[in-house]
N, C-alpha and C positions, 0 to 999 in steps of 0.2 A: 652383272648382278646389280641389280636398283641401289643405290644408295637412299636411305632413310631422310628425312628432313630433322636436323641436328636440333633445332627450335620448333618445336611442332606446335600448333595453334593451340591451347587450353581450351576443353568443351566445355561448355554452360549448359549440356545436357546431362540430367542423369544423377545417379547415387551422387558420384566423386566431386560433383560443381557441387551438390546441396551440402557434404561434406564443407568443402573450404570456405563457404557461405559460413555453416554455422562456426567455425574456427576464427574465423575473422568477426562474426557479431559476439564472440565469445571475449577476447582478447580485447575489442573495444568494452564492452562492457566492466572487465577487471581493472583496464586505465580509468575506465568514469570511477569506480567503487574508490582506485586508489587517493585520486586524485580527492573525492569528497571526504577520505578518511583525515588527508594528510590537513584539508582548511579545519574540518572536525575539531584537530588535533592543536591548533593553530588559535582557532576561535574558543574553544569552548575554557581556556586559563579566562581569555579576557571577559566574555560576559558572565562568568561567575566573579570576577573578580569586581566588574559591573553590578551586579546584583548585590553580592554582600555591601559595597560600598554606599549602593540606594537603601539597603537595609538598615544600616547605620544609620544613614545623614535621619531617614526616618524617624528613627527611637530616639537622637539627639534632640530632632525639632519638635518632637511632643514632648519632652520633658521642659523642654526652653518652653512651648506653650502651656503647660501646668505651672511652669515659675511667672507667667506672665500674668495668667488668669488670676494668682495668687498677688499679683502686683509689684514683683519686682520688676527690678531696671536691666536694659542686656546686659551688663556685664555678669548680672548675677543668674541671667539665664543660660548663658553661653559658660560660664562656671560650673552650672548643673548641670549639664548638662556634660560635659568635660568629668565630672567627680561622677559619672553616674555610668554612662555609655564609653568614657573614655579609661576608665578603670577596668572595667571586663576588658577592652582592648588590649591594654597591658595587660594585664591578667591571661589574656591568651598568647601574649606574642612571649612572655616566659615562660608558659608550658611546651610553646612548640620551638625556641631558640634556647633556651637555657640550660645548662649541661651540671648544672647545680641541685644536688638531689633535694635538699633543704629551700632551698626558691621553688621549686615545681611543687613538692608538696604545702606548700606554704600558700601554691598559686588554685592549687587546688582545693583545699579550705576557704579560699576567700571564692573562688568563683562559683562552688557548690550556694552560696549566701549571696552573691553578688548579681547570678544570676536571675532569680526571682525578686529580687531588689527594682532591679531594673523594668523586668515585665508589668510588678505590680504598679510603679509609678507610668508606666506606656497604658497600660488598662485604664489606671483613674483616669488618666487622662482623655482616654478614649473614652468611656463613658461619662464623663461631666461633658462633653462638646455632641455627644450623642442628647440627644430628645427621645431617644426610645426605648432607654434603660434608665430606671431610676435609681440612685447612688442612696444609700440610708445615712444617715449621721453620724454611726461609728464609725461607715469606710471613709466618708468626707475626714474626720478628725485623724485617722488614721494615717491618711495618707497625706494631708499636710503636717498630722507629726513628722513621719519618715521624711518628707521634703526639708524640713527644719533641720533637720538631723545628718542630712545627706554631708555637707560639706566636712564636717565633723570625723561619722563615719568612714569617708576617705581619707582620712587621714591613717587607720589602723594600717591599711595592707601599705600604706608608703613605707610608713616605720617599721612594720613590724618585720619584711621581707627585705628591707635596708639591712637590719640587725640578723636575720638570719643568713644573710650573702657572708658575714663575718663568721660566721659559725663553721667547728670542722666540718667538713660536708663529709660524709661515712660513703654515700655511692648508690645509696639501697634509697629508692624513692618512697619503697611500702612502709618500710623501718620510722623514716621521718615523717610519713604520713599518716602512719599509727599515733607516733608522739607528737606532732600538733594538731591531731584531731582530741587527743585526749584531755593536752592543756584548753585548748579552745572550748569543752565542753565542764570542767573545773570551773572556767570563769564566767560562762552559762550563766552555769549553778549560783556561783556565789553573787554573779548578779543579781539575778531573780531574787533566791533569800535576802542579799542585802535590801533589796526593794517592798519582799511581803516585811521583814524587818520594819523600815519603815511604816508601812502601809498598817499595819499592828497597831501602832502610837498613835499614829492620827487618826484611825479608826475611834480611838480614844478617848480621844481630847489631847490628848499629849502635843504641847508646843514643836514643831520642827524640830528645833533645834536641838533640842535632848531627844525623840526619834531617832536622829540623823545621830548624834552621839552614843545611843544604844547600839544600832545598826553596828558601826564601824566596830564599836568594844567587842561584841558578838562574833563578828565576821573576824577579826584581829585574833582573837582566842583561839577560833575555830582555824584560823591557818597555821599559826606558830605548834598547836599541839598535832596538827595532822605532818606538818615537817617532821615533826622528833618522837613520832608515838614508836617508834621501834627502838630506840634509847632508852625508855624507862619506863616504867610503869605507871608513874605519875603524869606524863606527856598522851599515855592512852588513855587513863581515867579522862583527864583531862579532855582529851577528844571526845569519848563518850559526852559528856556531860553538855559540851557547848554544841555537838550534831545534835541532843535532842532536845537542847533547847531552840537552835535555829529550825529544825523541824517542826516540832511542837508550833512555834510560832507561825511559819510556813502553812501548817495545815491549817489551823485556827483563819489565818488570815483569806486564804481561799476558800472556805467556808461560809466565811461573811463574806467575800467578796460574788462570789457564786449563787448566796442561798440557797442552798443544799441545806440538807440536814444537820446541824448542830449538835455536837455533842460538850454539856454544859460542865463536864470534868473534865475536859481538853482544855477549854478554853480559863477553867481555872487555875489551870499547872502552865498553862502558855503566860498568862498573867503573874503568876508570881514567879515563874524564871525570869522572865523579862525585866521585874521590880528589882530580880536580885541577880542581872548582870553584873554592874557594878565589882558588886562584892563576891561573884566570883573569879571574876579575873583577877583583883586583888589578891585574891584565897591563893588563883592559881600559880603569881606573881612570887609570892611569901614562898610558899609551901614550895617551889622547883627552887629556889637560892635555900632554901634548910635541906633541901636533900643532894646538893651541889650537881641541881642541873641544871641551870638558868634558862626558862623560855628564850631568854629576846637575845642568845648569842651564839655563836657556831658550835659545833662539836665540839669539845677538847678532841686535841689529837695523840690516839694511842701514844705512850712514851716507850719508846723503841729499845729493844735488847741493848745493854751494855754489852759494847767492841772489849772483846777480850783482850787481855794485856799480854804481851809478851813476857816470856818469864826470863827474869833474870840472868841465871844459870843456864838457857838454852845459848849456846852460840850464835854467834851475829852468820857465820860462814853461810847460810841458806838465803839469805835476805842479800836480793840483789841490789849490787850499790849502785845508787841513783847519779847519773851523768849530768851536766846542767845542758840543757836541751840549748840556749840561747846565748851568744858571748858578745861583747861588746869590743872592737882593736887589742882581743886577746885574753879579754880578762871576763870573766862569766861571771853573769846579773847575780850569782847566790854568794860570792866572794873566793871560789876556787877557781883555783888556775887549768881550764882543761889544758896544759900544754902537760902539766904533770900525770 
């Protein structure tokens, strides 16, 4: 009987060769895909990491050249640049490392403002070195106010996210995010008012300086009664009276500042509250000490149930007798002997 050849040649003809052909151009082609996935995988951290880094140095060196054009010297460009591009930095590396519910939402309040801070000083600058955008004179003044402003401004989220690192931290980012978006928008407010406050006076003729002392008496009034208007009734009139006086003034003031339409009954109740702050903070001074609640000091604090007294005639036998917890070479710190 023939015996077979144990190793038989492999044909190159036919179905079964063009089979193993596409099997092998199949298998190299998955080693190429793997292989490009795995440099993919390898490269694609670095030049994004590349990218954001040129993106940066970018928004730095146009801010350093908007401090230059303006005429400082480097250090103060290399500052501003540091207080401007380098605060969003921090600002992102505490929302994505910080495990502090109060710093993240903290980080996220300032970088909602932080970041168009930034764009808007990368723009001016992009259009003053442009030639084919014309910048009008309020963006010019604007935007070297905000340049002025800048190192200042940096200073808030240093302090103010220092002081809430100290704070309990509760765990709930939305919780903390709700309350310093809310105080954040309080001091908005009382900015602005403090400022059409101002702007009221001098609109006026009113010297600065008594402005600037209306202003504060105003805004002073107006916080002390908004603290304690759920305490009395006098602390809510109270708030009534000073929100529509800083209101009244507020509108009046944007009025004239806007030229809009004028209304000459607003503007004369906005004048005489203003004439007669003074004397009603005094009013409101006097009047909270006669009705014994003082504007300018804490709550009194509820005075707590009287601890009922043991009565006489009850037996001691329920009242368990106190051991002295601590002894000194035998002899216990309250002057009994625990050996007895």
């Amino acid at each position: 009987m023939p015996e077979g050849n144990p190793n038989p040649t492999p044909s190159y003809d036919g179905p079964a060769a063009g089979r193993r052909i596409a099997r092998h151009g199949e298998s190299i082609t998955l080693s190429i895909a793997g292989y490009l996935a795995a440099t993919a995988r390898i490269i694609a951290p670095i030049v994004t990491a590349a990218v954001v880094l040129a993106v940066i140095l970018n928004a730095g060196a146009a801010i350093a050249r908007l401090f230059a054009r303006m005429g400082a010297d480097w250090p103060t460009q290399a500052l501003a640049a540091a207080a401007s591009v380098g605060v969003l930095l921090a600002l992102a590396g505490i929302l994505t490392l910080s495990r502090s519910a109060n710093m993240r939402a903290l980080a996220i309040v300032y970088a909602i403002a932080w970041l168009p801070l930034v764009l808007a000083l990368v723009g001016f600058e992009a259009a003053l070195s442009s030639e084919l955008v014309f910048v009008p004179d309020f963006l010019t003044a604007a935007g070297r106010t905000i340049a002025a402003l800048l190192a200042g401004l940096a200073l808030l989220p240093a302090i103010t996210i220092a002081i809430a690192s100290a704070r309990a931290d509760s765990g709930d980012v939305r919780a903390a995010l709700a309350y310093y978006t809310g105080n954040a928008l309080k001091l908005v407010l009382l900015v602005a008012t403090s400022g059409a406050n101002l702007a009221f006076g001098l609109a006026r003729g009113v010297p600065l300086e008594v402005s600037l002392f209306v202003a504060v008496v105003l805004e002073t009034g107006l916080i002390l009664s908004l603290l304690r208007a759920h305490e009395h009734h006098l602390h809510a009139g109270a708030l009534v009276v000073f929100g529509s006086a800083v209101g009244l003034v507020a509108v009046e003031t944007l009025s004239v500042l806007s030229g809009l339409s004028r209304l000459p009954w607003l503007a004369s109740i906005g004048e005489a509250l203003y004439l007669l702050t003074p004397a009603l903070a005094i009013a409101y001074i006097v009047a909270s000490q006669l009705v014994g609640q003082p504007a300018s000091t804490r709550a009194r604090i509820r005075p707590t149930q009287p601890m009922a007294q043991p009565d006489a005639d009850q037996p001691q036998a329920d009242q368990p007798e106190t051991q002295p917890a601590y002894s000194l070479n035998g002899h216990s710190l309250n002057g009994h002997d625990p050996k007895k």
